[in-house]
C-alpha positions in Angstrom: -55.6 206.2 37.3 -58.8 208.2 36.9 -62.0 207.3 34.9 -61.5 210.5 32.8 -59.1 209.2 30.5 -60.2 209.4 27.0 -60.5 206.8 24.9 -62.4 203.4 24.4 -59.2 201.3 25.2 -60.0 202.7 28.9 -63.2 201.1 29.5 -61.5 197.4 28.5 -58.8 198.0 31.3 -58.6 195.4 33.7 -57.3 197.9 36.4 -61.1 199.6 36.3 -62.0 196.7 38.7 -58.9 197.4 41.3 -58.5 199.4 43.8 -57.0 202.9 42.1 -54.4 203.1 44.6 -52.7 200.1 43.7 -51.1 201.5 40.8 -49.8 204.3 42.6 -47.8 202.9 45.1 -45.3 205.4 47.8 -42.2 204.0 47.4 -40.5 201.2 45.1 -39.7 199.7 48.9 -41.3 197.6 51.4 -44.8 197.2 51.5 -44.9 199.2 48.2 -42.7 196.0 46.6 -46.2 193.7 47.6 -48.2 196.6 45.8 -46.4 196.9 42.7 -46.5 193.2 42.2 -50.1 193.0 42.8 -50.3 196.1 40.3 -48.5 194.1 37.9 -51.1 190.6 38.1 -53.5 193.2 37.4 -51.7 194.8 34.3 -50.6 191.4 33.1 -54.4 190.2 32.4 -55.4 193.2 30.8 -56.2 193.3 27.2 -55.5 197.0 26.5 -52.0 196.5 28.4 -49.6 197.9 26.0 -52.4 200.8 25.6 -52.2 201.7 28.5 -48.2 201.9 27.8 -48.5 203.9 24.4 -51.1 206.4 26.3 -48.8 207.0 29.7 -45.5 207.5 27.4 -47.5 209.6 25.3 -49.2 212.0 27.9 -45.6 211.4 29.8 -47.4 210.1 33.1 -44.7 210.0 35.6 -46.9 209.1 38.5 -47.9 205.6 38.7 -47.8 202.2 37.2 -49.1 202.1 33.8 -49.7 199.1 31.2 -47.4 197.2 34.3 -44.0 199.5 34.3 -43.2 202.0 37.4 -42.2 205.3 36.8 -38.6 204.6 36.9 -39.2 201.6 34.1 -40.8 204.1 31.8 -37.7 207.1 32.0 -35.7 205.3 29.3 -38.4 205.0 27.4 -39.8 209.0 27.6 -36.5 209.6 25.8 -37.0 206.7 23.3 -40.8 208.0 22.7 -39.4 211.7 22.3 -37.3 210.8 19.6 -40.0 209.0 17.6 
């Protein structure tokens, strides 16, 4: 995640205190697994959490972990935000 994301909501994020490449983890596999679930801690304290859900569905981030879902947890829900 970058600081350049606009919005107030960002500067509450509990992730702004985490190492950035945490949420962005290689693979879904191996060490990646120990990532993501440190990711997630992270996300799961966060007040803005479903923010940061509403603002990677909306922008269709498909890099990343964002308000605690992978990439591959958000693609049924691209379709769902499409349709309104």
């Amino acid at each position: 995640m970058t600081a350049t994301i606009p919005g107030d909501w960002w500067g509450l994020a509990a992730c702004q205190e985490a190492e950035p490449d945490l949420f962005f983890p290689i693979s879904a596999k191996g060490r990646a697994e120990i990532d993501v679930a440190r990711a997630r801690a992270v996300c799961q304290r966060c007040p803005v959490q479903i923010r940061c859900l509403d603002y990677s569905l909306a922008t269709r981030q498909v890099h990343g972990i964002w308000g605690s879902l992978t990439e591959i947890e958000r693609q049924p829900l691209f379709a769902s935000a499409a349709a309104g």
